[in-house]
Each structure stands twice: as structure tokens, then as C-alpha cells.
C-alpha positions in Angstrom: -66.9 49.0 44.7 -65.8 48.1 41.0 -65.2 44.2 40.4 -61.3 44.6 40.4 -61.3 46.6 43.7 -62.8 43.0 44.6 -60.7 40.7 43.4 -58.2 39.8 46.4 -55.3 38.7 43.0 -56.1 41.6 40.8 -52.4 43.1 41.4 -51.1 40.0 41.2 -52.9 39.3 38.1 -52.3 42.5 36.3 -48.7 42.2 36.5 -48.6 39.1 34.7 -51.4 39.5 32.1 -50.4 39.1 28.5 -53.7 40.5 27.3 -52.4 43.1 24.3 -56.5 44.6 24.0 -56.1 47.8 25.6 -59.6 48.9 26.5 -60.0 45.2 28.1 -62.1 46.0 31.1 -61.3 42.0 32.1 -57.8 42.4 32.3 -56.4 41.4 35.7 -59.3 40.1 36.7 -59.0 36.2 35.8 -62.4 34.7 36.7 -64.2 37.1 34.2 -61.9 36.6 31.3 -62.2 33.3 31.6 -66.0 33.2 31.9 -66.0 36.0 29.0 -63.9 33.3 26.8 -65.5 30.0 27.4 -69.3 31.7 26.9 -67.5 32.4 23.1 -65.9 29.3 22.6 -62.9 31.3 23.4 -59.5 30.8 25.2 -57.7 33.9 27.3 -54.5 35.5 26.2 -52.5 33.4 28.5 -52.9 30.0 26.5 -51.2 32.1 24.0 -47.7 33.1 22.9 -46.9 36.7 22.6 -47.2 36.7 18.9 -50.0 34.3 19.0 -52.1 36.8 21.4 -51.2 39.8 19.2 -53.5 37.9 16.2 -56.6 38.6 18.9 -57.8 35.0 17.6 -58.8 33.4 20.0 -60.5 30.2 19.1 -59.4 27.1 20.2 -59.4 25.6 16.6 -56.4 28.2 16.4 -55.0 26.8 19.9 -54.7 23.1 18.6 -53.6 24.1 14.9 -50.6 26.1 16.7 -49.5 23.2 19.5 -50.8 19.8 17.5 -49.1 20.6 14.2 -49.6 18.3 11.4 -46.0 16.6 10.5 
């Protein structure tokens, strides 16, 4: 049985993924992204805004510069 067959939420999940990677074999499957992310210093698509995801940069130095904008 493959991980997402597992997953009880992996419907669920898919359906509201904002992940744009299209060979992402996390996608749907919310534990492992997440554990995929934070082992890079990472954060998932779904901190992101749509055009923010699309840059695939997904550092959290890019997270704060986009929210805590310098005035």
C-alpha cells in the first residue's frame, strides 16, 4: 500500500493543495511535506501566495521578507 493510499485526508488534501511542482510525490499528503520542508529549513506551498509558490522559493527568509515588509 503506497503512503497516500494511507493517509485517511489525502483526498481531502489533494483538492486543496497549492503545490505548482508537478512530479511532487508529497502532494496531498501533508505530514510528509511538512517533514520534507522543515528538514530543509523549508516552508510548504500553503504558507504561500499563488504567485509566491510559483517562485518555488521556499525559504522562510523569503516568507518574512514578503509578510514583515520594511516601511
Amino acid at each position: 500500500m503506497e503512503k497516500k493510499e494511507k493517509c485517511p485526508r489525502y483526498k481531502l488534501n489533494l483538492e486543496n493543495c497549492p503545490c505548482t511542482y508537478p512530479s511532487c510525490p508529497r502532494r496531498g499528503i501533508c505530514c510528509e511535506c511538512l517533514r520534507y520542508h522543515r528538514s530543509r529549513g523549508e516552508l510548504p506551498a500553503c504558507y504561500f501566495t499563488e504567485e509566491e509558490e510559483r517562485t518555488y522559493n521556499r525559504s522562510i527568509e523569503f516568507y518574512f521578507q514578503r509578510r514583515f515588509k520594511q516601511k
